[in-house]
NULONU-482506 format. One line per 10 residues: their letters; for each residue z, y, x of C-alpha. Coordinates in steps of 0.5 Angstrom, whole numbers, plus 500, padded with zeros to 3 digits. Layout:
REM residues N
a = Z/Y/X; ...
REM end
This chain:
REM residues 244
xxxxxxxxxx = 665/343/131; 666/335/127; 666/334/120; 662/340/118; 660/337/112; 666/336/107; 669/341/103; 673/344/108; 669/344/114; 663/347/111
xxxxxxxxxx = 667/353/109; 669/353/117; 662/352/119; 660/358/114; 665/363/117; 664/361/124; 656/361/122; 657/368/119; 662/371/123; 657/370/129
xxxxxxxxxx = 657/364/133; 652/359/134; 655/352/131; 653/344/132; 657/340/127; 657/333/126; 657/329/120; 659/322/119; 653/320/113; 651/326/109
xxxxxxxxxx = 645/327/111; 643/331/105; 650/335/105; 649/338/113; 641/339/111; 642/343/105; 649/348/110; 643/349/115; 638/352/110; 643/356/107
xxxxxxxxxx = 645/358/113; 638/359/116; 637/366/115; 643/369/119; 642/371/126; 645/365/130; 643/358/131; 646/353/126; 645/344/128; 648/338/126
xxxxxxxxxx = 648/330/128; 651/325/126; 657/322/129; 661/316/129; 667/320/134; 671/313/135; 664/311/139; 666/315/146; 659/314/148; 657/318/141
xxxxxxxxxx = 663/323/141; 661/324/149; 653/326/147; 656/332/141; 659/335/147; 654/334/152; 649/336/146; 653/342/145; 653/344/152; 646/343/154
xxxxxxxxxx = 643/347/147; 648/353/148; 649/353/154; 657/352/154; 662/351/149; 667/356/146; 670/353/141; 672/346/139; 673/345/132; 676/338/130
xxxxxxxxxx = 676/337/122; 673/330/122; 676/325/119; 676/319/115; 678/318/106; 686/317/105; 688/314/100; 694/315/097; 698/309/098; 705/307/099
xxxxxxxxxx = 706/304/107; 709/299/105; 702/296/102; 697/298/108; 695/293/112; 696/294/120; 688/293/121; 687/299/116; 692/303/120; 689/302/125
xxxxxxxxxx = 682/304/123; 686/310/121; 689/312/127; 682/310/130; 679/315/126; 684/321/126; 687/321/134; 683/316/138; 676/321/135; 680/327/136
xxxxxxxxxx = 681/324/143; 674/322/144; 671/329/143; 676/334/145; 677/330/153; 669/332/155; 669/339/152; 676/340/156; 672/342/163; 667/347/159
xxxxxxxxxx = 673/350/155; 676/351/162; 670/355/164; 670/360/158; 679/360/157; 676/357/150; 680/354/144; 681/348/140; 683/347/133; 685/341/129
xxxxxxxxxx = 685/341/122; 691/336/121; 696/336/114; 701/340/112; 704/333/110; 707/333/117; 712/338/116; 714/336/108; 712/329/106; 709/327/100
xxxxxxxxxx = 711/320/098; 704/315/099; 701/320/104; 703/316/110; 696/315/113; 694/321/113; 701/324/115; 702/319/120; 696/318/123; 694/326/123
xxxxxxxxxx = 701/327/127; 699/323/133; 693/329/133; 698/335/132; 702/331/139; 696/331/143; 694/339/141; 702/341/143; 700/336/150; 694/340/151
xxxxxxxxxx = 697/347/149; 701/345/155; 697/343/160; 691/347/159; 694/353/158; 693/354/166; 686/354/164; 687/359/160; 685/354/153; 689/355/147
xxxxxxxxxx = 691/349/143; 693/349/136; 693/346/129; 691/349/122; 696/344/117; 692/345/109; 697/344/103; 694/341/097; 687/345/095; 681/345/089
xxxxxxxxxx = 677/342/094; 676/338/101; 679/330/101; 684/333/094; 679/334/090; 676/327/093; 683/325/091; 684/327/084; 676/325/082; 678/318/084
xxxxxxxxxx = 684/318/081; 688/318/085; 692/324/084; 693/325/077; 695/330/072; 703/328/073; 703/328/081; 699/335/081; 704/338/076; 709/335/081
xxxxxxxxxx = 706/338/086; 704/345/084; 712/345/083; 714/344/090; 709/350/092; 713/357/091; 706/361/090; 706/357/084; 697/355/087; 693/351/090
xxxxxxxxxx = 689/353/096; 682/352/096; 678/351/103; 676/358/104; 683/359/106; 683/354/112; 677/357/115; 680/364/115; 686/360/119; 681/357/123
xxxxxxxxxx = 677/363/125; 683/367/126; 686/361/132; 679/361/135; 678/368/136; 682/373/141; 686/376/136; 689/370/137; 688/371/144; 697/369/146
xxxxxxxxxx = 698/364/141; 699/357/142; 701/350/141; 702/353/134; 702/348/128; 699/354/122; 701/351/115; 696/354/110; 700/350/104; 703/357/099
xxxx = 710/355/103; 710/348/101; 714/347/107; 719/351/105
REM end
């Protein structure tokens, strides 16, 4: 799993972890966030490790996998959550080379990690799952490098999904919509959202809440075990109908 240290994706390793799989995540320099995971962890019965991990370097994203292969033995499950801070910006302000730091971070990275485990997931009928935005469906004014840049990685899970389903991988995304945790509560501790676009934005939402982490997880989970054994190239939004 990358990005196994943030808000999200450390409920993702907790409930992977729990439900019975051993786990290798990646964080990319919160060194103590990733230990603490693993003392918290450490009293389960499965085995639980972290690196770090810049995925724009293909050499270092080709080693989490041949480190995850050589530890357990193969791989199951790819989990992609990595990715990098998203500030909310109108796109007529972003510079090109941001942008394409951007796209380097979210597609170039999920590339980088996802082409080496497709021969060892081709062995297993195994599962990716990207955790991308509900943005791409509905979008949000001043959310375009996140929108933009993580539809290029839902792109590449519908090519997969079809071009690998012969191996028997399955391919899909998990969308978040606006949660109390992960990169929005990074956003409004920064400021960059404030009270008035979270009021703007609980409107939009039917159920009237915002998400929390835990909640991807559990769709996460879901798309990564057999009970999601027929489903794929699916993008799932996890958003309260935010995309309604």
């Amino acid at each position: 799993m990358t990005g196994g240290s943030g808000g999200i994706g450390a409920a993702i390793v907790r409930m992977l972890a729990e439900r019975g799989s051993d786990v290798l995540f990646t964080y990319r320099s919160n060194r103590d966030a990733a230990d603490a995971i693993i003392a918290e962890l450490s009293n389960l019965d499965v085995r639980v490790m972290a690196m770090p991990a810049d995925l724009v370097d293909e050499s270092i994203a080709a080693s989490v996998v041949s480190t995850a292969v050589a530890e357990f033995g193969g791989i199951h499950t790819l989990v992609h959550a990595a990715g990098p801070h998203v500030t909310q910006v109108h796109l007529s302000r972003v510079e090109p080379s941001a942008y394409r730091a951007q796209i380097e971070g979210e597609a170039v990275a999920f590339f980088n990690v996802v082409q080496p485990a497709l021969e060892h997931l081709r062995k297993v009928g195994g599962s990716i799952v990207a955790v991308t935005t509900a943005a791409t469906r509905r979008y949000p004014v001043r959310d375009g490098l996140s929108s933009g840049t993580k539809g290029a990685v839902e792109a590449v899970v519908r090519a997969l999904a079809a071009e690998e389903g012969r191996f028997g991988v399955r391919a899909n995304c998990v969308g978040p919509g606006m949660l109390t945790d992960g990169m929005a509560a990074r956003l409004m501790a920064s400021g960059d959202l404030d009270d008035a676009a979270l009021e703007v934005t609980m409107r939009n939402i039917p159920l009237r809440k915002f998400g929390d982490a835990v909640d991807i997880a559990e769709a996460v989970c879901f798309l990564a075990s057999d009970r999601a054994d027929f489903i794929t190239g699916q993008m799932l939004d996890i958003d309260g109908g935010y995309g309604v």
